[in-house]
N, C-alpha and C positions, 0 to 999 in steps of 0.2 A: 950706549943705547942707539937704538935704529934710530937715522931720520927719514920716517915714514912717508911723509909727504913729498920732497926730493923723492923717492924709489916711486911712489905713485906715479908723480909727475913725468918722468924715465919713459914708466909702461901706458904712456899714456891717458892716464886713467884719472876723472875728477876728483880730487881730494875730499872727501866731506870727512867730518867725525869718526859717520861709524867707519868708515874703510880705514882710517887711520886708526881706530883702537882693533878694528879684525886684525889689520899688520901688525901691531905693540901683541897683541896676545899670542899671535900664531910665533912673535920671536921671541916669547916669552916662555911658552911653553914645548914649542919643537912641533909637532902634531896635536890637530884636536878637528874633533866632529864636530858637528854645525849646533848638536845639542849645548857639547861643552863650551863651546864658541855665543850659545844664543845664553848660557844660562851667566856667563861672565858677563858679556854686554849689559844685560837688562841691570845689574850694580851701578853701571852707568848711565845708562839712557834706559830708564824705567817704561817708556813708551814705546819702546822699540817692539818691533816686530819680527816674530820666525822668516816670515817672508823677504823682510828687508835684509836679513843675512842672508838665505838662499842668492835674492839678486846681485849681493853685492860680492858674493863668495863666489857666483856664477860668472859673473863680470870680468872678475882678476882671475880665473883660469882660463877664461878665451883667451885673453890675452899675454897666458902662462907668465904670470904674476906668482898665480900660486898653480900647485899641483895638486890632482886629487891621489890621495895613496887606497886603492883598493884591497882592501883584506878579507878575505875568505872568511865568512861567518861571522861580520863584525860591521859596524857601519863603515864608509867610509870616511878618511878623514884627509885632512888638506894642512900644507906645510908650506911655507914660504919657497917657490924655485929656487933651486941653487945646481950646484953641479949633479950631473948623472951619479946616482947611487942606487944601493938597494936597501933592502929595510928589512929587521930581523923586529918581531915578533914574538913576545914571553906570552905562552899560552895559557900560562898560570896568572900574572898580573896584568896586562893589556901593554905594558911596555914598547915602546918602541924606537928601536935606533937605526941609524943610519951609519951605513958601511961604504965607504968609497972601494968601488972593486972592478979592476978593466975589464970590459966582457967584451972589446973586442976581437979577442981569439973565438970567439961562441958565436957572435955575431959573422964572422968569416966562415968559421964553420958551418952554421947553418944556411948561409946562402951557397955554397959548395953542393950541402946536402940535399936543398929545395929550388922553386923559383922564386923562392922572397926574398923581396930586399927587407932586411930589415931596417926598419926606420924608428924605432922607438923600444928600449928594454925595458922594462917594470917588472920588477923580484922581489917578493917578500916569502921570506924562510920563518919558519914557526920553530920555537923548541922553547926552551925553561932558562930565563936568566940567570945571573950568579945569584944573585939574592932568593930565587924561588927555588931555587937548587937543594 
């Protein structure tokens, strides 16, 4: 198990509760939207508020605690930081994994190609998992 508190503490960020059960679920479950995120919480803290995720899910990615994963035609959802990866996308079940892939031959390339530096990759590739296959 994660100790949640300790990694809070790290990214400098004040421990309460709920940020400590956002952490236990988001390494629980790998990715989730603030919906699936608000509708686990309220099991626990039945007074909880949409709002109070928003702020506190807002909070741990300034301070890239957590990431947000943008998906084309889908909410976005937030995963705990960890190394640079990309993210495959089952378009049939909502599925989503992480791929460790070095893109810095792509990233050299393209600053050859353009005048950008690039300073950040974020990929998500869509097709149909083995199981939706």
């Amino acid at each position: 198990m994660i100790n949640s508190s300790v990694l809070l503490k790290e990214y400098d960020l004040k421990v309460t509760p709920q940020r400590v059960a956002i952490v236990e679920e988001l390494y629980k479950h790998g990715h989730m939207n603030i919906d699936d995120l608000y509708k686990n919480l309220l099991k626990k803290f039945p007074s909880i508020s949409l709002a109070t995720i928003y702020k506190n899910v807002n909070a741990m990615v300034e301070k890239i605690f957590l990431n947000e994963v943008k998906i084309p035609e889908t909410k976005s959802v937030y995963e705990l930081a960890k190394e640079d990866h990309l993210h495959l996308v089952c378009s049939s079940c909502g599925k989503i994994e992480d791929i460790v892939l070095d893109t810095s031959s792509l990233e050299k390339s393209l600053s050859t190609l353009s005048d950008f530096k690039v300073e950040n990759t974020e990929v998500v590739f869509s097709g149909i998992c083995k199981n939706c296959q």
